[in-house]
C-alpha positions as CSV (number, residue, x, y, z in Angstrom):
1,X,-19.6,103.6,128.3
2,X,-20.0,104.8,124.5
3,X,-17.0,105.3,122.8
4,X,-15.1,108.5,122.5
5,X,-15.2,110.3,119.4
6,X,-12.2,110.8,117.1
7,X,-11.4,114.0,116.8
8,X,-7.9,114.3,115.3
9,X,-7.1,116.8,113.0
10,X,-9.0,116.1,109.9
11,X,-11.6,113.6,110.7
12,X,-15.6,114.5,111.0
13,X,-15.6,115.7,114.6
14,X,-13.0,118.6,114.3
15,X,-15.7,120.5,112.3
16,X,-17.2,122.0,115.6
17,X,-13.2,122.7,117.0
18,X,-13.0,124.8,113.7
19,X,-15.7,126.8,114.4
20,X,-14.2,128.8,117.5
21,X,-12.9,132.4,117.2
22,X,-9.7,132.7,118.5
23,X,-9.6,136.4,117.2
24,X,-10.2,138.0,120.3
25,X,-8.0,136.1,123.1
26,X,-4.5,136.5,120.3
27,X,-5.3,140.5,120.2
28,X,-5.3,140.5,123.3
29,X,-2.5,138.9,124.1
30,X,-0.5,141.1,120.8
31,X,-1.7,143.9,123.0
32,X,-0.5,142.7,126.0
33,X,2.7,141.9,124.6
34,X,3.4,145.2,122.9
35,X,2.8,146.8,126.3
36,X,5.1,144.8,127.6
37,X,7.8,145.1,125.1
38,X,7.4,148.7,125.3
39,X,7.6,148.5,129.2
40,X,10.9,146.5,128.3
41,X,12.4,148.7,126.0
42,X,12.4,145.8,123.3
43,X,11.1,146.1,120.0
44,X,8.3,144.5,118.5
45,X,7.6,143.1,115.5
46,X,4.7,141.1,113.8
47,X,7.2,138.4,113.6
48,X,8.1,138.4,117.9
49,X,4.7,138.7,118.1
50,X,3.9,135.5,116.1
51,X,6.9,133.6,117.6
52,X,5.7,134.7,120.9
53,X,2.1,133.6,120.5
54,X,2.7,130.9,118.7
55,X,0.5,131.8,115.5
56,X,0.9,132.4,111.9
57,X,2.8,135.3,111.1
58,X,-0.1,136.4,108.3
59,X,-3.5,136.1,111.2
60,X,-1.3,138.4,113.3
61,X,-1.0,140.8,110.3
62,X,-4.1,140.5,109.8
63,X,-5.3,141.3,113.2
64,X,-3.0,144.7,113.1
65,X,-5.3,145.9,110.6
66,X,-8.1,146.6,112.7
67,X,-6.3,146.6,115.7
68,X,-4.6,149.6,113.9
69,X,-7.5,151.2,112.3
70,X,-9.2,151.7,115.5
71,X,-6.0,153.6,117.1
72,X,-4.9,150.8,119.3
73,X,-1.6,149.3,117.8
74,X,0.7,151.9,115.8
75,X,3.1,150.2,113.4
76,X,5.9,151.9,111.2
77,X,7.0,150.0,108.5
78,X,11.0,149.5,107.3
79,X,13.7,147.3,108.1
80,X,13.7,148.7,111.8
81,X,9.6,149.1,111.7
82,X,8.0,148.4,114.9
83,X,4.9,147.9,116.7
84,X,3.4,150.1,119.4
85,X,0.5,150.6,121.5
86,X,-1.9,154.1,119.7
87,X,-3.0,154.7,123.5
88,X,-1.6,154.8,127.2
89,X,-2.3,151.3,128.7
90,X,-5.0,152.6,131.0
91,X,-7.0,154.1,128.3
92,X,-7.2,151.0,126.1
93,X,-10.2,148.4,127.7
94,X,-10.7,145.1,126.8
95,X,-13.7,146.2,125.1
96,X,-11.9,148.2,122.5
97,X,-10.4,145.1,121.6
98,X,-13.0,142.8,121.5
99,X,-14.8,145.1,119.2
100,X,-11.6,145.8,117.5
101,X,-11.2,142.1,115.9
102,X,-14.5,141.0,116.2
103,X,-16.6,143.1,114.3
104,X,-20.5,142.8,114.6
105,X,-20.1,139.0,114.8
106,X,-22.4,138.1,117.3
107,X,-21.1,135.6,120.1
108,X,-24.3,132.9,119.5
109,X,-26.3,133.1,116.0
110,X,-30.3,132.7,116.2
111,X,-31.4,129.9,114.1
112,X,-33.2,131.1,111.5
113,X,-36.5,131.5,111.2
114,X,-38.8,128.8,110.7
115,X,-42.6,128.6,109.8
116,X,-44.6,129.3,113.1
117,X,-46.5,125.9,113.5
118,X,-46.5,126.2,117.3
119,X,-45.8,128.2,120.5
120,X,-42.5,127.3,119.9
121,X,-41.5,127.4,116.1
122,X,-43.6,130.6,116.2
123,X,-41.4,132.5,119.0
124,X,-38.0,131.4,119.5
125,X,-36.0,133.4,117.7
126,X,-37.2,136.9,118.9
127,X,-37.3,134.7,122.6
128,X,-33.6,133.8,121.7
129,X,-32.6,136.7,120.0
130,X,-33.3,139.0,123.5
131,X,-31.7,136.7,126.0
132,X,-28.5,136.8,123.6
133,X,-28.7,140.4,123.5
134,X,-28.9,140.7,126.9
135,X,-26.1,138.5,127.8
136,X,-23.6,140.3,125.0
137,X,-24.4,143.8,126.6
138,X,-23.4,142.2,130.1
139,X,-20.6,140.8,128.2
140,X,-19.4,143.7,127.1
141,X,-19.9,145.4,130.5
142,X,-17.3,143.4,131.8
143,X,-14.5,143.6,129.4
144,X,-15.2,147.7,129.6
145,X,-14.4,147.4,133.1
146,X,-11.1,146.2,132.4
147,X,-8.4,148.2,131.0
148,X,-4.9,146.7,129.4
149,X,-3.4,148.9,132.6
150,X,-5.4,145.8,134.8
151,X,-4.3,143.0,132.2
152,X,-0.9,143.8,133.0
153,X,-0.9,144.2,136.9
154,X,-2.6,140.8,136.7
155,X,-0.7,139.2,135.0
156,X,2.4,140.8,137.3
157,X,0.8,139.2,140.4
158,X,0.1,136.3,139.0
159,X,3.7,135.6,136.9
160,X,4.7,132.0,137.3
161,X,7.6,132.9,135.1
162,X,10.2,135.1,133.6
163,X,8.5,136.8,131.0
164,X,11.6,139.7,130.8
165,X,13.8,136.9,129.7
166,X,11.1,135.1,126.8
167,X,10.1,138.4,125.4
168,X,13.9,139.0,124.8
169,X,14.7,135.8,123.4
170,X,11.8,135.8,121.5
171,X,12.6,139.1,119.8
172,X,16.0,137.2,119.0
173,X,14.9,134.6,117.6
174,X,12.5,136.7,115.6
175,X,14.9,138.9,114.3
176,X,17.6,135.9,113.6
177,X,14.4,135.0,111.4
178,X,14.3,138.0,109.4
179,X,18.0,138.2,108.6
């Protein structure tokens, strides 16, 4: 059996874990948890919502921005500023967000071109190119059929824990943070 290859922080082989884009699932779950905080009663901040998620308090920020721009996430700024969902829960879809936070970067990249010396040099990126496109419409099908509304009654069915009682402590701790 070859040997595994390292791939601790730092060394050669976490280039390829550096190159995933983990944009779209930590919108979706600052959306999520804004709905949920609102459902709650219990303000939300940029800071719950990077103790919750467990991220760095500037990608959150800067995943309001468009999240914001495109009428999704309201925020109000101040000591006592909060965050907000721009939309009822049913009216916001998975696709919104996506598109939100992800721009026009496309899931795969064609290689590019190269000089057509064969059947194959001479017509795989158009071949790729359509396949890809394909799959990102279907793609995007499926995350239009799915509203936060269904995120959220989901996640209800499924709860393995008390999520009342973290999204509470977490806006404690957050706001012990800001004093």
């Amino acid at each position: 059996m070859p040997p595994r290859p390292n791939l601790r922080i730092g060394s050669p082989g976490d280039r390829y874990k550096n190159m995933l884009d983990f944009r779209f699932p930590t919108a979706l779950q600052m959306v999520l948890s804004v709905a949920v905080a609102e459902k709650l009663g219990v303000r939300s901040t940029s800071a719950v919502l990077a103790a919750g998620l467990e991220a760095n308090p500037s990608f959150i920020r800067k995943l309001m921005v468009p999240l914001t721009k495109n009428g999704i996430i309201v925020s109000t700024l101040g000591r006592n500023g909060s965050i907000h969902l721009g939309r009822p829960v049913e009216q916001i879809t998975l696709r919104d967000i996506y598109l939100s936070v992800i721009d026009d970067k496309r899931i795969w990249a064609a290689r590019p071109e190269v000089p057509a010396r064969c059947l194959v040099s001479a017509n795989a990126c158009w071949y790729f190119k359509s396949v890809v496109n394909e799959a990102e419409e279907a793609s995007l099908e499926v995350l239009a059929r799915h509203t936060v509304a269904d995120a959220l009654a989901e996640l209800e069915r499924g709860d393995k824990r008390a999520c009342a009682e973290y999204m509470a402590r977490a806006g404690q701790d957050a706001e012990t943070a800001e004093k």
